[in-house]
N, C-alpha and C positions, 0 to 999 in steps of 0.2 A: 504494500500500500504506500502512494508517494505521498507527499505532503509538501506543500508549496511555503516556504517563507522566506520574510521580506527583514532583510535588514537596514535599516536606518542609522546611518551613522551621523555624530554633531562631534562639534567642536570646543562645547564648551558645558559642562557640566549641567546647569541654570537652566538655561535651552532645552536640555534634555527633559530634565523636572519638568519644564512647564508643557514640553511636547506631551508628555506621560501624562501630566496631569489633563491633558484636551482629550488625548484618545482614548482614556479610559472612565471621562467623561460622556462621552459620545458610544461606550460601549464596548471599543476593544481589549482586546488582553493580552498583554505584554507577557510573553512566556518569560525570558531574560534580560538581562543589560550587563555588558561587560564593559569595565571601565576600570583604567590605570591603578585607580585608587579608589576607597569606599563612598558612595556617594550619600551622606546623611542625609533621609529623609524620604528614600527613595522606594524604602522596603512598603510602608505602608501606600504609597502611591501604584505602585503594579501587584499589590496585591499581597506581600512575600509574607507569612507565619513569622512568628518568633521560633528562637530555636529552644533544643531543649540539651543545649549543652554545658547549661548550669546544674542540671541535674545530673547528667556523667562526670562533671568535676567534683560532683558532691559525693556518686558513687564510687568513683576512684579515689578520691580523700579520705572513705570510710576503709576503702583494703586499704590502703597505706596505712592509716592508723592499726588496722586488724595486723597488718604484718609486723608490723616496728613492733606492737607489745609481746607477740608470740615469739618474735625472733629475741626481743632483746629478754624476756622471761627463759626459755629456751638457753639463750648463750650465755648468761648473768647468773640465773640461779639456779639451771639443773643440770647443766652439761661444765663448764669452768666458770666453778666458782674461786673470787677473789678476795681477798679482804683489802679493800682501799679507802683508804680512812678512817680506818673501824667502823665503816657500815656495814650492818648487817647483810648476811648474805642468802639468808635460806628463805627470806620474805621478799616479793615484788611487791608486796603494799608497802613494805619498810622503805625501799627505794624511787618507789615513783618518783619524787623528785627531780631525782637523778637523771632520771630519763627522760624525761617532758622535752629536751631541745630535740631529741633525736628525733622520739615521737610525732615533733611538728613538722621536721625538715624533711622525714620520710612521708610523712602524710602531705607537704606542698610538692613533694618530689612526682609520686604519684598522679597526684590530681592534673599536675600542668605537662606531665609528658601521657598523660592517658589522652587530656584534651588536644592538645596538639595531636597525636596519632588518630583522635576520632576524627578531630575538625577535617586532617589529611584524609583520609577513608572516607568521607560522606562527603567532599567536594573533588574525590575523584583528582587528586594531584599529588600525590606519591610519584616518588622517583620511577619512571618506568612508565606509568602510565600516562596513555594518548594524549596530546593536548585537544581539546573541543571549544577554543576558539575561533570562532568565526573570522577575525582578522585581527595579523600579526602587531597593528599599527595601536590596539587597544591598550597595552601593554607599555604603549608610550604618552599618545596625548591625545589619542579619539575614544571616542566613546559610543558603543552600539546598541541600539533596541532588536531583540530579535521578537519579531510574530510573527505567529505561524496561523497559517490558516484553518487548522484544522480543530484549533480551540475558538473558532472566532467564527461560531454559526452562524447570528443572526448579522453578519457583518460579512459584503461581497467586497472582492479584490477592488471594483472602481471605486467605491464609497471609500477604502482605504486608500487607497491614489490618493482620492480628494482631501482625506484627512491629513494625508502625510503632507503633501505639496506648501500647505500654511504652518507648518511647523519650526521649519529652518533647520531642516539637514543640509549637512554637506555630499552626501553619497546617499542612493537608493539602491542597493543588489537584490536579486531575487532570485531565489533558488531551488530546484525541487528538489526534494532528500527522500529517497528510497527506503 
C-alpha cells in the first residue's frame, strides 16, 4: 500500500509554528517535524502526547536503589566483612549511614543511563540504526513538516496545495513511500 507525502520545508523556526498552527486549524495532521534543534511549543500544536519517560527514570532509580543495598549488604556484611572504624559489622541497619552516598550515586547512575538507552530505543537512533530523515539539511538550519496523506481523510491533496502555498515554505517535495 503506497502512501503519498508532502514535505514542507521553512527557514525559520516561528514560520513553522505558525504554519502548524493554520493547518491544523483548518484540519490537517502533521505526522512529524524535524528540526536542528527542539522546537518549544511545538508538541502541543501537531498534536505530540507527553512522554512517559519520567516514569522509567523512576523505574530504573528504584533497581538502582534495589541493587546498591543488596550488593552493598551482600559485600559489607555477609561475604567480607570489615571492621573500619569500629562500626559495626554484622548489622546493615547499624551502617546505613554509611552507605547513603553510594546508594544515591548508584540509584542517579541507573536512572540517567537507563533513560538515555530508552530515550535511544524508542527514537530509533542507536549506533547502527537507519537514519529516517527526510533531509540531510534538517540537521543544520531547515526545518520540515512531514504529512502524509493517509492520516489526513477529510482533507484532498489540492485543498492542501492551497493550505500550504500561504504559509511561507521555502521547498514543497512530494513523495510516494511504499
Amino acid at each position: 500500500m503506497s502512501d503519498k507525502v508532502i514535505y514542507a520545508m521553512y527557514g525559520d523556526d516561528d514560520v513553522l509554528k505558525s504554519s502548524a498552527k493554520k493547518l491544523v486549524s483548518n484540519g490537517v495532521k502533521i505526522s512529524e517535524v524535524y528540526s536542528p534543534f527542539p522546537i518549544h511549543g511545538i508538541d502541543p500544536i501537531i498534536g505530540v502526547k507527553g512522554t512517559r519517560l519520567g516514569i522509567m527514570a523512576f523505574l530504573y532509580g528504584l533497581t538502582g536503589l534495589a541493587l546498591a543495598t543488596i550488593g552493598m549488604y551482600y559485600f559489607m556484611v555477609v561475604e567480607w566483612k570489615m571492621n573500619i572504624g569500629g562500626k559495626p559489622n554484622f548489622s546493615y541497619a547499624e551502617n546505613v549511614l554509611a552507605f547513603i552516598p553510594i546508594t544515591f550515586e548508584f540509584t542517579v547512575l541507573c536512572a540517567a543511563h537507563g533513560m538515555a538507552i530508552t530515550y535511544l530505543l524508542l527514537n530509533r537512533t542507536l549506533p547502527g540504526m537507519p537514519a529516517q530523515n527526510p533531509d540531510p539539511r534538517t540537521t543544520d538550519d531547515k526545518f520540515v513538516m512531514e504529512i502524509r496523506l493517509s492520516e489526513n481523510h477529510g482533507v484532498t491533496e489540492d485543498k492542501l496545495d492551497e493550505l500550504l502555498k500561504d504559509t511561507g515554505f521555502v521547498e514543497l517535495d512530494k513523495k510516494i513511500i511504499e
